[in-house]
N, C-alpha and C positions, 0 to 999 in steps of 0.2 A: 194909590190903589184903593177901593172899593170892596170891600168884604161883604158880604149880605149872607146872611145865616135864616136860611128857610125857615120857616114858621113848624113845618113837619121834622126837621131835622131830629135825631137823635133816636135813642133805642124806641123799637117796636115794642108792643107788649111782652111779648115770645122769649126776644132779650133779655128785656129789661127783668120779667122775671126769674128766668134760668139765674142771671147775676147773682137777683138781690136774694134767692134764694141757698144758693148756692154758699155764698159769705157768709147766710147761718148758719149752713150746713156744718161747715168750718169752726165756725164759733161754740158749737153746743154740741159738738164731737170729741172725743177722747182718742180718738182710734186714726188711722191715715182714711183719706177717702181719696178715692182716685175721680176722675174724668177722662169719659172714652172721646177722645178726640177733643180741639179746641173748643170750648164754648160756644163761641161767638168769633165771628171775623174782625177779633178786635186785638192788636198787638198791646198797649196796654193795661185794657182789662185783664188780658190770659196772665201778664206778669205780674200784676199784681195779686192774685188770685195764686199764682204760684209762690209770692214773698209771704204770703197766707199759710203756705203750709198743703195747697192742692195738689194733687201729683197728676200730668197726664200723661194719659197713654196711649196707644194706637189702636193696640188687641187688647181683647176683654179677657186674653187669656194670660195677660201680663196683671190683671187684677187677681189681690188675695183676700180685699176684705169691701165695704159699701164702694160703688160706683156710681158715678154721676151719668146720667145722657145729656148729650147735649141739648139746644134747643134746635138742634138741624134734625135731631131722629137717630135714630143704625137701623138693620135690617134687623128682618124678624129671627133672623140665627141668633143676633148676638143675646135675647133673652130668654131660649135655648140653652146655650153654653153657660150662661150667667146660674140657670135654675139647676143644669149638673153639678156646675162647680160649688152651688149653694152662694153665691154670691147677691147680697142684695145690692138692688136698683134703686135709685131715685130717679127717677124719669119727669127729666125736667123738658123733655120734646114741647117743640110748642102747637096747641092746641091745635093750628090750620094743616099743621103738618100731618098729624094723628087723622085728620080729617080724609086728608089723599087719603092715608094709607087705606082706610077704609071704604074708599072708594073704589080705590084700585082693586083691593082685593074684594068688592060684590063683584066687579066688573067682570075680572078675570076667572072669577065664579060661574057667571052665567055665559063663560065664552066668547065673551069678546074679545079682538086682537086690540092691545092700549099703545096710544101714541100718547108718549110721556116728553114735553116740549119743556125744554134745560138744558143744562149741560150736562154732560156725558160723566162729567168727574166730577161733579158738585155733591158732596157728602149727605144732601137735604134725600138727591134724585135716587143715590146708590142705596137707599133706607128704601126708596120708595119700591125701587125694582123688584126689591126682593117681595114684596106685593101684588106683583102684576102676572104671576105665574112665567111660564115660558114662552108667553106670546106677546112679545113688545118691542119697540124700538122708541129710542130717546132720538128726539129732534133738536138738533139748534141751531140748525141754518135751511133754508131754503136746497140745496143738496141734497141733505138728511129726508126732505119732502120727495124729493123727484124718486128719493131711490125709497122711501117709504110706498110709493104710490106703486113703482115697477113691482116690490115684494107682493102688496096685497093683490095685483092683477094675477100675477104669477102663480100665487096659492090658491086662488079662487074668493078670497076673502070677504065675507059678505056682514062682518058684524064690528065696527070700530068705536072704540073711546078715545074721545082725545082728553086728559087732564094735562096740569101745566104745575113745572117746579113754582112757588109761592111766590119767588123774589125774577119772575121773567119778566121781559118786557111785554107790556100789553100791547104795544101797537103789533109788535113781531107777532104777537095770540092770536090777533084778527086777520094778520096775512097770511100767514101758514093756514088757520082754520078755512080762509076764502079760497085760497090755493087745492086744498083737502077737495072742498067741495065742489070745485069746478072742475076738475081733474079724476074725481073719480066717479064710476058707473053709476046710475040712479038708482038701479036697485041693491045698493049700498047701506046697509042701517050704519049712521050717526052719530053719535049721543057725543055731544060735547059738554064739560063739563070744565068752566074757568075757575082755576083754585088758586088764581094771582091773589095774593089776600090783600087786605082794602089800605092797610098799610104803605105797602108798597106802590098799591096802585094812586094812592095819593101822591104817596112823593114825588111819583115819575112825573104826573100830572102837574104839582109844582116847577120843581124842575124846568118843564117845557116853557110852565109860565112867565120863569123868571129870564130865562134865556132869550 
């Protein structure tokens, strides 16, 4: 057997950060610090991180003293809840993620319906929603498009964004977006907006390479 270990492989910046930050966190603390949800999609890093002395938790409302965010994001409640309870944040989200959110929310600002292409339960997307006000639908498959397309016909829908969870597939970006486009009315406003971060979209690109 043949092993080959990609040149891109290993933590993204976003990661890598959250991690190595986080371990000092630990180190030059006195006090318990918690973590709202895993880290990282990494079994073990999270267990080491917890032989550390890290506690994680699911709800911010199980925290009683410094909390960590992930590098996936939460929604904009949980630093809400966080600022009642007087709870400090370390917010270790990573940059590209911060980025959506900001997007989402000029967007849903100025009225546009956001098509948010990910998964539906990916903890990155659930941070994001809560940014896109009450007009949105997450995408991740080709379904998700046909019945995206029937709602906006349905309501009269004349202003759409499309952004994209960080870590989606790029090839999937440009069929769904080409789908969008050919599918819907022309006097339709647009605005796409790809926030696959460059990360990701190298590896994929490896990836195909090597295959």
């Amino acid at each position: 057997m043949n092993i080959v270990i990609g040149k891109t492989a290993g933590f993204c910046y976003g990661v890598k950060r959250a991690v190595e930050s986080a371990e000092k966190d630990i180190e030059n603390s006195n006090k318990k610090i918690y973590c709202l949800g895993e880290i990282v999609h990494n079994r073990q890093v999270v267990d080491e991180l917890k032989s550390k002395g890290l506690e994680f938790i699911e709800n911010i409302s199980e925290a009683d003293s410094t909390t960590i965010i992930r590098a996936h994001g939460v929604s904009k409640e949980v630093y809400e809840i966080a600022n009642e309870k007087n709870i400090e944040l370390i917010d270790y989200t990573c940059p590209n993620v911060l980025k959506i959110h900001k997007i989402a929310e000029d967007y849903a600002n100025k009225g546009y319906y956001i098509l948010l292409f990910g998964s539906k339960k990916h903890p990155e997307n659930i941070g994001t929603i809560s940014f896109c006000g009450d007009k949105y639908l997450v995408i991740e498959n080709e379904d998700d498009i046909f019945n995206a397309i029937e709602v906006i016909n349905r309501w009269g829908i004349k202003k759409i964004a499309i952004i994209s969870q960080t870590t989606f597939k790029l090839e999937d970006f440009y069929v769904f977006e080409d789908i969008l486009k050919n599918e819907l009315m022309n006097d339709i406003e647009i605005q796409v907006e790809n926030t696959i971060c460059r990360a990701t979209e190298i590896r994929q690109l490896e990836t195909e390479k090597l295959s």
